[in-house]
C-alpha positions in Angstrom: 7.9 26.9 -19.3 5.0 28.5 -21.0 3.5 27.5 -24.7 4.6 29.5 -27.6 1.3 31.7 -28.7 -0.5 29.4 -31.0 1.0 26.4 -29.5 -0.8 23.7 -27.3 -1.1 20.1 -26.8 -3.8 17.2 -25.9 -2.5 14.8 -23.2 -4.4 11.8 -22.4 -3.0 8.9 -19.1 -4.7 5.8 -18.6 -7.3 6.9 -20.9 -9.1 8.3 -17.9 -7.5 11.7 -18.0 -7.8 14.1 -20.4 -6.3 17.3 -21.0 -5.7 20.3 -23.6 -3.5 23.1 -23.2 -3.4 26.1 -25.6 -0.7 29.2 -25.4 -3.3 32.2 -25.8 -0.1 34.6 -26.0 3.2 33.7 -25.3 3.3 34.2 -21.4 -0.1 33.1 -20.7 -1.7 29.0 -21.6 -4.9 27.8 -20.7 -6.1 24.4 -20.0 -8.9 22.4 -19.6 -9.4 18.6 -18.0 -11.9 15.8 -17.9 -11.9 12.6 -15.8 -14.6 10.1 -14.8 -14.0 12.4 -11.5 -14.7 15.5 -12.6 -13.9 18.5 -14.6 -11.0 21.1 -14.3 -9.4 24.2 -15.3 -6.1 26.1 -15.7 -4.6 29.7 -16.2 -0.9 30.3 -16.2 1.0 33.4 -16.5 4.8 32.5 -17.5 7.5 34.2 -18.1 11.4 33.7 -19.1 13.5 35.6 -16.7 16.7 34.5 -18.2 18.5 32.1 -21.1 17.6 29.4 -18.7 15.3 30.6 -16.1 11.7 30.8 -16.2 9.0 31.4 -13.9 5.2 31.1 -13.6 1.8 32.0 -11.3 -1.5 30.5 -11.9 -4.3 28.5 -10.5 -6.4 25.4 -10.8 -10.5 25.0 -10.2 -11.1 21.4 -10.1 -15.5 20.1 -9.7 -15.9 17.0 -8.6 -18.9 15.2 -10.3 -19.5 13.3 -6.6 -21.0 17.0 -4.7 -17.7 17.6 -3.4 -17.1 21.5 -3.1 -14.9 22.7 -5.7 -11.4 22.4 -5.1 -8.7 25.5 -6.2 -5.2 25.2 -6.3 -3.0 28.5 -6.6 0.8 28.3 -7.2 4.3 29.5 -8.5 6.7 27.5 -10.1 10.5 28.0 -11.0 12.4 26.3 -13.7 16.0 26.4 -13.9 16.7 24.6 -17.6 15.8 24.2 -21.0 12.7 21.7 -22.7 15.2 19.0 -22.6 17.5 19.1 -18.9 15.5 20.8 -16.1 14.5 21.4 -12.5 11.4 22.7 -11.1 10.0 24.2 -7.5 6.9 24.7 -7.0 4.7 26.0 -4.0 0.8 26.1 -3.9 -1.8 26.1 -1.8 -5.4 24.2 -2.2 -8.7 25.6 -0.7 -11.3 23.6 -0.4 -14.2 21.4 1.3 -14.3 17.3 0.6 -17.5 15.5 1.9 -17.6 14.6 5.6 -14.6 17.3 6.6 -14.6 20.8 7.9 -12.9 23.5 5.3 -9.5 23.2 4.8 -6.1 24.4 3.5 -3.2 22.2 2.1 0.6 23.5 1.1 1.7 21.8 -1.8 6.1 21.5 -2.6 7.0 19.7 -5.8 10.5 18.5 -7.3 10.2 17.9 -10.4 13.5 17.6 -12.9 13.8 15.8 -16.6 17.4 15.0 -17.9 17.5 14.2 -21.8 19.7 10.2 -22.2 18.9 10.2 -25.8 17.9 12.0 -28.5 14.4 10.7 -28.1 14.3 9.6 -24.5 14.2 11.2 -20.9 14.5 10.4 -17.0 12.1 11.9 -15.6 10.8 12.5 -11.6 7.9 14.3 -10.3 7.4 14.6 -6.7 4.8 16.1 -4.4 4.9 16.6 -0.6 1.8 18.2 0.9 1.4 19.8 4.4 -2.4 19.2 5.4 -4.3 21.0 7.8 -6.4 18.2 8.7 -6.3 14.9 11.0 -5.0 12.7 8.0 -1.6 15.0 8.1 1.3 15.4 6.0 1.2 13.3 2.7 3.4 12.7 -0.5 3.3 11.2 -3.6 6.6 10.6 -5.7 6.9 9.2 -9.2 10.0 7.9 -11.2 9.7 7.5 -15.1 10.8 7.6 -18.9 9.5 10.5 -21.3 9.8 8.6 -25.0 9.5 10.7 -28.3 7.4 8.3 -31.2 9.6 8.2 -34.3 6.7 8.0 -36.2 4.7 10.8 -35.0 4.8 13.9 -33.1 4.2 12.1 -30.1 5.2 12.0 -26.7 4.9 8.8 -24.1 5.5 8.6 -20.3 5.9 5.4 -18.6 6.4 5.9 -14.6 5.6 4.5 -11.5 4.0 6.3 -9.2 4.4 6.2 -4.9 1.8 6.9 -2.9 1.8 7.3 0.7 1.2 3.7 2.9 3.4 2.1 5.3 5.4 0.8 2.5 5.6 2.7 -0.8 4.1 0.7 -3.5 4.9 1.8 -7.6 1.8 1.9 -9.3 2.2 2.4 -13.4 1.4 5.5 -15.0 1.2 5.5 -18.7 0.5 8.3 -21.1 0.6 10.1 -24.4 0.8 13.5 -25.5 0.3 15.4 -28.8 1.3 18.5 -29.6 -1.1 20.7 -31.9 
């Protein structure tokens, strides 16, 4: 679902990752990142199809700060939902060159779905499976987790565990904290 014109947030996990995002218009939010890693951006068009259906295009440029070739990730998502039940699909596809491969292309699916249990708490799941053309092969990452509104503040909090591929899946905490501006 796009930002509201005027509306944006900063979003900060394992305070390592840090993001801002900023609704230049009402179909349109930008966003930058910054990890230890490297730098990022973000443009995407959204737009709300019906009461509960929305849908968006965009892209991200990612540069590592290790000489890695940039990385760039266009997609399309569709939510089916409101801000606090909904589902997600998403397809994208990354370009680029990490050190010591040949160039090339990865196809990215992601489930994602939130379902409001309180008035200040949420189930949430984010889930990634990506189709690699490369020797490593397929890969996935899924994550299970709680989305926690502060009574205090305007303040959001996500505690998950996150899967990543292995012979056996192993949760590995995710915590973090966004505020709306």
């Amino acid at each position: 679902m796009p930002l509201k014109k005027g509306e944006g947030y900063y979003q900060n996990g394992w305070l390592i990752y840090n993001q801002v995002s900023y609704g230049v218009t009402d179909n349109l939010t930008v966003a930058m990142s910054m990890t230890p890693f490297g730098t990022g951006g973000t443009v995407k068009f959204g737009y709300k199809v019906a009461d509960k259906l929305h849908v968006s295009a965009g892209g991200i440029g990612v540069i590592s700060f290790f000489g890695d070739d940039p990385l760039v990730i266009a997609g399309t998502n569709v939510t089916i939902g409101d801000e606090q039940k909904n589902l997600t699909l998403s397809y994208g596809v990354v370009f680029g060159k990490p050190r010591n491969t040949s160039r090339y292309s990865t196809q990215i699916f992601n489930f994602s779905a939130m379902i409001e249990i309180s008035s200040s708490m949420w189930l949430m799941t984010e889930n990634f499976f990506m189709v690699i053309d490369h020797p490593a092969g397929p890969s996935h990452l899924i994550s299970m987790g709680l989305r926690k509104a502060s009574k205090k503040r305007d303040m959001v909090w996500d505690y998950c565990l996150v899967g990543l591929p292995a012979d056996d899946i192993y949760g590995i905490p995710w915590i973090s904290c966004t505020i709306p501006f």
